[in-house]
KOLFI-402356 format. One record per residue (C-alpha): x, y, z; residue in three letters. Coordinates in steps of 0.25 Angstrom, whole numbers, padded with zeros to 4 digits, always signed. Example, Ala and Ser with C-alpha at 12.3 -4.5 7.8 and 13.67 -1.06 7.14 Angstrom:
2
+0049-0018+0031Ala;+0055-0004+0029Ser;
This chain:
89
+0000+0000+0000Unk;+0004+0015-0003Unk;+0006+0025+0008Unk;-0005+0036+0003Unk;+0003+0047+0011Unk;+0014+0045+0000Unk;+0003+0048-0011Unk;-0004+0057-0005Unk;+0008+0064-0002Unk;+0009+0078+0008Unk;+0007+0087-0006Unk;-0004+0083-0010Unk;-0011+0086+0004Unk;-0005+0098+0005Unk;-0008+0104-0010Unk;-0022+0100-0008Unk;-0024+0103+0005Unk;-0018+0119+0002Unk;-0029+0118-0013Unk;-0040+0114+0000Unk;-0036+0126+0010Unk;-0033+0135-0002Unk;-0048+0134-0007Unk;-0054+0137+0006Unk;-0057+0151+0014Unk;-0045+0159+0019Unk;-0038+0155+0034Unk;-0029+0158+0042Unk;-0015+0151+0037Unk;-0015+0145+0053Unk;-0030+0137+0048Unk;-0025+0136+0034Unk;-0015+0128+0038Unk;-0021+0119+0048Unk;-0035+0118+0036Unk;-0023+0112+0026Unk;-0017+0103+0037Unk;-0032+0098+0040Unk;-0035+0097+0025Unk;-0021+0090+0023Unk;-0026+0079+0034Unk;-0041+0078+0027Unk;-0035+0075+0014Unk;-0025+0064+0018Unk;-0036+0058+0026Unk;-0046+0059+0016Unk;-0037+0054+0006Unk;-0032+0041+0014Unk;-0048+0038+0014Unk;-0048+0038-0001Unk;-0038+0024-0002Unk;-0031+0030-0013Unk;-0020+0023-0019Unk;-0009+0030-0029Unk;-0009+0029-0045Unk;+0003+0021-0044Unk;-0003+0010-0034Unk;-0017+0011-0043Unk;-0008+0008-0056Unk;-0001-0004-0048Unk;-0015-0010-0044Unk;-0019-0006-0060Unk;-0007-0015-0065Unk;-0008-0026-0057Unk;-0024-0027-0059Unk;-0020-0027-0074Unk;-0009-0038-0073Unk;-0020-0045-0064Unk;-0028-0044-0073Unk;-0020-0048-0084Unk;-0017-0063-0077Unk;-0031-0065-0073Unk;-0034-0064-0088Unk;-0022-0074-0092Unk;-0027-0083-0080Unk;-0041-0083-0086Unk;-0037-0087-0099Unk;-0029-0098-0096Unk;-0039-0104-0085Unk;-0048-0103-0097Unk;-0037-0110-0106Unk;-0037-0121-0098Unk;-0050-0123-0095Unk;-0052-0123-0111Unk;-0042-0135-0110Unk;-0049-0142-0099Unk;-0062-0144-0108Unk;-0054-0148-0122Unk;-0048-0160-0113Unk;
């Protein structure tokens, strides 16, 4: 399993938690920092909620189905291959 604190990295938080506090009503910079830190901590639990897995891990799983995939279909058609064979004899 991947650690989502790697993918989710600090940046992103942080960019999107300054494009949240920026679009709301003027504060004082003391309640504007403590608002991006709350947001900050909204967002990471909120995304932990989501189970959301990286592009990379999502192409892996994608791969692996395909070859999966690909043997259960070689599989199939040598199971019915033989079966073929059983009823000629």
């Amino acid at each position: 399993m991947f650690d989502k604190s790697k993918v989710m990295n600090k940046q992103f938080f942080d960019d999107l938690a300054t494009k949240i506090s920026a679009s709301l009503p003027p504060v004082p910079e003391g309640v504007k920092g403590e608002m991006e830190q709350s947001i900050r901590s909204i967002l990471h639990k909120t995304f932990d909620k989501l189970d959301l897995v990286t592009r990379e891990d999502f192409e892996i799983q994608s791969a692996v189905l395909q070859k999966t995939r690909l043997k259960l279909e070689n599989l199939e058609k040598k199971l019915s291959e033989l079966e073929d064979k059983m009823d000629i004899s």
